[in-house]
N, C-alpha and C positions, 0 to 999 in steps of 0.2 A: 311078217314084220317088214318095215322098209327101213333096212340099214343104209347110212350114209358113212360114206369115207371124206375125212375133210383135206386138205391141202397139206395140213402144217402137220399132221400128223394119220397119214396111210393107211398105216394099221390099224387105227382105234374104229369100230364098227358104232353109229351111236343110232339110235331107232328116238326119235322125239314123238313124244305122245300129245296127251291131252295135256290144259293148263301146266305147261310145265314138266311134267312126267320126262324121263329118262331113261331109254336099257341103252346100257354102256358092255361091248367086249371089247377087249385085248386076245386074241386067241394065241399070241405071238410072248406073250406075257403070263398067260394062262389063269386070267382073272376076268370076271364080269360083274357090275352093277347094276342097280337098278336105282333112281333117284324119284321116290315117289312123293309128288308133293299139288296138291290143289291151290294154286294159284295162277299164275303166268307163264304165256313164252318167254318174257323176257327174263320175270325170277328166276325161273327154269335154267336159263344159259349162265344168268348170274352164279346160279349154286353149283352147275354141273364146273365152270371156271374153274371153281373155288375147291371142289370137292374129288375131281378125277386127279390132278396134281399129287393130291396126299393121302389118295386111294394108290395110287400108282408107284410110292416113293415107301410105303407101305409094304406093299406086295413085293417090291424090291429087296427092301432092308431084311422081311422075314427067309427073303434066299437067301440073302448071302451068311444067313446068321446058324 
């Protein structure tokens, strides 16, 4: 897989697939996604946007809880 690290956030590993597709880890968090979806790179970025945020806030709240 070719994991990338982006600027705004270091840690997050994201592998971009085909139309869209997404595997997303936090190893630092101790959670990983996957966003599987046939349509586009741009859908793709749109939903991963949208979608790591309140995966992330998620995986958060269930620690502290």
């Amino acid at each position: 897989m070719g994991w990338f690290r982006y600027e705004n956030d270091p840690e997050l590993l994201v592998d971009p697939g085909a139309w869209g597709a997404k595997a997303v880890l936090h190893p630092d968090e101790g959670w990983a996604a996957t966003l599987i979806i046939e349509s586009s790179f741009a859908i793709g970025n749109l939903m991963y946007n949208e979608i790591v945020p309140l995966i992330r806030s998620a995986v958060l709240e269930a620690d502290n809880n």
